[in-house]
N, C-alpha and C positions, 0 to 999 in steps of 0.2 A: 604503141597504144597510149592516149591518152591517162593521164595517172589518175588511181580510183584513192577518194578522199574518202575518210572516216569521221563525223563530226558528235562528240558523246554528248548528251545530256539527257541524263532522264531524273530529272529530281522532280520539275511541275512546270503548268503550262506556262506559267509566267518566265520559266527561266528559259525554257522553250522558245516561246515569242520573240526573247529578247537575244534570240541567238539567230536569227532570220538574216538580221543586216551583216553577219558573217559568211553565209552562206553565198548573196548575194553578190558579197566582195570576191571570195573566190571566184565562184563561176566568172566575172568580169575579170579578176588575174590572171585565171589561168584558164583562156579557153580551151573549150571541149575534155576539162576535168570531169569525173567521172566520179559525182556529189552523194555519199551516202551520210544516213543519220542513225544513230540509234539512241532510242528514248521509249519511255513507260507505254500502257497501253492507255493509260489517260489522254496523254497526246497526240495518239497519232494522228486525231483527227484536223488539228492544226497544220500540221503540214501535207495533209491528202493532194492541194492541189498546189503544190508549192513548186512552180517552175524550175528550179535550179536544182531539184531533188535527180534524181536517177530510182533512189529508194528507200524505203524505211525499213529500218529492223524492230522489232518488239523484243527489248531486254526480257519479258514473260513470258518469249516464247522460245527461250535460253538457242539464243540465232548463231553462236560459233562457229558452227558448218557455214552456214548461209555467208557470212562476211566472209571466212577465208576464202569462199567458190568465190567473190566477188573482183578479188585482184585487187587488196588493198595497199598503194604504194605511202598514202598518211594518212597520221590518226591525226586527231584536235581534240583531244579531252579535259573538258570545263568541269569535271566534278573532281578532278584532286581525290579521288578515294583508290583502296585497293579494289573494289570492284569493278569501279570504270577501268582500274590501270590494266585488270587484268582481260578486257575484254579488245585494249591498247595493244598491249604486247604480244596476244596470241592473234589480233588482228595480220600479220606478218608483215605489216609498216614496215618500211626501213626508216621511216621520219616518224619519231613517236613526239609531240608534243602535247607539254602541259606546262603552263606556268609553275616557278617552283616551289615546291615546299619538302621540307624534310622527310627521308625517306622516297624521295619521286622517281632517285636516279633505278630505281629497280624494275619500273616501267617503261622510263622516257630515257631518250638520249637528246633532246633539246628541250630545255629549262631557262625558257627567258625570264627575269622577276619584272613583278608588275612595275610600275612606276609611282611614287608616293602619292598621296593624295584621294580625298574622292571624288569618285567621276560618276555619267550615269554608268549602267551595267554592261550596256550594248558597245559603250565606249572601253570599259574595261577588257572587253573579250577581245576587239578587234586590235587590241596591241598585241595579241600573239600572231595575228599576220605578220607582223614585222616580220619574224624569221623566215616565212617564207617568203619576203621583199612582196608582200599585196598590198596594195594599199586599198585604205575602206573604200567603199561607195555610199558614204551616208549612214545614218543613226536609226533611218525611220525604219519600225520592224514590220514585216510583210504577214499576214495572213488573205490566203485568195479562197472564197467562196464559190460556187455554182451557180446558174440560173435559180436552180430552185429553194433554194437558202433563201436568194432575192424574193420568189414567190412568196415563198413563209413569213418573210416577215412582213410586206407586204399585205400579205392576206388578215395579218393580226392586226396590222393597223388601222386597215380599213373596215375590218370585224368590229371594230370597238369605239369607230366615228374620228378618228385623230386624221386631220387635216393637212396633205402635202406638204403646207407650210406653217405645220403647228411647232410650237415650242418644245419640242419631244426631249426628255431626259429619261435616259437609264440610270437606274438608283440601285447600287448594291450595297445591302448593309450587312452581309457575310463575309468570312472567315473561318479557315479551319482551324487557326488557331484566335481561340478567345482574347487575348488581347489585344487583337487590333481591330478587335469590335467597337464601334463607340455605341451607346444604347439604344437601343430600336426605338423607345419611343420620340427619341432625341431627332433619331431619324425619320421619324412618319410625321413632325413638328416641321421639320425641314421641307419634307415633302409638301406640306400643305402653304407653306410659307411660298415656296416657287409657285404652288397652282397659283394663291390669292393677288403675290404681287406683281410674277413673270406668268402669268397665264400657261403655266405650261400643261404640256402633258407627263407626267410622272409613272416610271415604269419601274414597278420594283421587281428585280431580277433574286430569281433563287435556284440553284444545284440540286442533287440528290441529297437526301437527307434536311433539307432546310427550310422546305415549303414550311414546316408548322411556325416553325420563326418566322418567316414572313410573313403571314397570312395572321401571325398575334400582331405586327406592325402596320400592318392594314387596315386591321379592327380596331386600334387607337387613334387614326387620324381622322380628320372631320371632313375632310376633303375625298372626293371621288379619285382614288386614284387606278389605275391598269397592274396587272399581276401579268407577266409573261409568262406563254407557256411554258412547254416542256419541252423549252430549245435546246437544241445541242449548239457547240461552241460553234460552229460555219451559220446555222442561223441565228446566233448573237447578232454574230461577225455586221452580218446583214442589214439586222435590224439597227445595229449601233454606228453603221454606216450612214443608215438613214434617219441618226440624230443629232439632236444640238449639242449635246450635253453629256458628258455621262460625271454621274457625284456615286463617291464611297470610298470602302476601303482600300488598305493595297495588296490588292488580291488581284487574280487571275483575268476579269471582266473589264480591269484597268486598260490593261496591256492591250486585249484585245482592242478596245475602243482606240488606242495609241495608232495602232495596224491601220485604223481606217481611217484616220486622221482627223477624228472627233475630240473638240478639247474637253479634257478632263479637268474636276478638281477632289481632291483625295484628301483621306483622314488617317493623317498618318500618325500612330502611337509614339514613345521618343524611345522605345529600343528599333525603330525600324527609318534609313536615310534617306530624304526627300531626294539628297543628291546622287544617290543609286538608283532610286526606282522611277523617279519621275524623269521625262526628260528635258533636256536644255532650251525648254522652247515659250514662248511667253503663253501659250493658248493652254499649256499645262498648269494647274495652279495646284495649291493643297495647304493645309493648315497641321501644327503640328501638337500635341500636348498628351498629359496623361489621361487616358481616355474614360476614366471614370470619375474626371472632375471637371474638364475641358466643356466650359461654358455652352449652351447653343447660341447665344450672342457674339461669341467671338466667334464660332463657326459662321455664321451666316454675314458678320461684317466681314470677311475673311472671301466669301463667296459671293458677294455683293460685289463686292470692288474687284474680283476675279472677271464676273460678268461685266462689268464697265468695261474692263478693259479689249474686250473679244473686238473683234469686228464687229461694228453695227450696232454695240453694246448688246450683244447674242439676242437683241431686239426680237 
């Protein structure tokens, strides 16, 4: 029988997303592996259509039984904690890896250390293949969407007049945690600055709990801009497929757009590393400072010259 993989992460979607090009890499090492995930229930919606799956478990739906019935030969646990180790160990893996850290040996019995340096994220994780001799298949993180994702967001774009070949940016200016907010209205200045000098069309995205924050950042700017609906993350996905742009923080909406191979540029706080989260790629830009002094001038030269530089000058 084919050997059945265990790959953990359940911390958030970002870290989620960013663990795609792992999975990837297995299934192309070791064909007809037998690919399991287990992660939050925030997630699962990211990997519903993820070809290389076999299955997902919901940590909320305390799945112990379910992974043991599953025949699990190894684990790959990216959270380093006692709760992921513990869900490693009782997995009945005879291969428990996790990168090392003190205390690991109680879980794992393969502990390769990272290698110094920083890297992106995607790049950090696939050096735990080594031990099983896989090599990567590439950085870029996979989210697959439906037909009807594609209809939704479609439908919103054409609801609201934004043209095939319009200048379409998604704008996130949330986060769950507050610091890596820069100021809304700093942001709805921004927003208006892309309508007046890139024509664009400006989309500002918001989550559960967040509309009143957006919709105060909508009510400051002078410019017409689009609120998306009540997307779920597969019609982001969709819809950021079918844009030019996406600007904000480094959050969850990022990553996605990363998936669909839309260049980003991002507003990143200085407790948080460009060279973790962004990836190695010129179409990725971002600027970096303390975000409660971090000029909107040097943002927007920062994103000026980001956009020169696209193909076409994101024309």
């Amino acid at each position: 029988m084919p050997p059945g993989i265990l790959v953990i992460v359940f911390k958030g979607i970002g870290d989620v997303i960013l663990t795609t090009p792992l999975l990837r890499a297995l299934k192309k090492g070791l064909p007809g592996c037998r690919l399991y995930f287990l992660t939050g229930r925030s997630s699962l919606k990211i990997l519903r259509h993820n070809p290389n799956l076999s299955g997902v478990f919901c940590r909320e739906d305390s799945p112990f039984k379910a992974i043991r019935a599953a025949g699990i030969d190894i684990s790959l646990d990216l959270m380093r904690s006692s709760a992921s180790g513990f869900y490693s160990l009782f997995s009945g893996a005879s291969k428990r890896l996790a990168f090392h850290f003190s205390g690991g040996r109680i879980f794992y019995n393969l502990m390769p250390k990272k290698k110094p340096g920083a890297f992106y994220t995607v790049q950090d994780r696939l050096e735990l293949l080594e031990a099983l001799g896989v090599a990567p298949d590439g950085i870029e993180p996979d989210v697959s969407f439906a037909p009807e994702n594609a209809a939704r967001a479609e439908a919103f774009l054409a609801a609201s007049g934004t043209a095939p070949d319009a200048f379409t940016v998604t704008l996130d200016i949330t986060s769950p945690r507050e610091h890596r907010r820069w100021p809304a209205e700093l942001f709805a200045r921004l927003a208006d600055r892309l309508a007046k000098e890139r024509k664009a069309k400006v989309i500002f995205l918001s989550g559960p709990g967040e509309q009143d924050y957006v919709k105060a950042a909508l009510a400051a700017a002078r410019e017409g801009h689009l609120l998306c609906p009540d997307f779920d993350l597969l019609d982001l996905a969709a819809l950021q497929k079918r844009s030019r742009l996406h600007v904000g923080t480094s959050s969850g909406p990022m990553h996605v757009a990363v998936s669909q191979g839309t260049p980003t540029f991002t507003i990143y706080a200085p407790e948080n590393s460009p060279a973790s989260w962004s990836p190695p790629a010129p179409i990725h830009g971002w600027v970096q400072g303390g975000l409660a002094e971090l000029p909107f001038d040097t943002v927007w030269e920062k994103l000026s010259a980001h956009l020169r530089s696209l193909p076409g000058g994101a024309a």
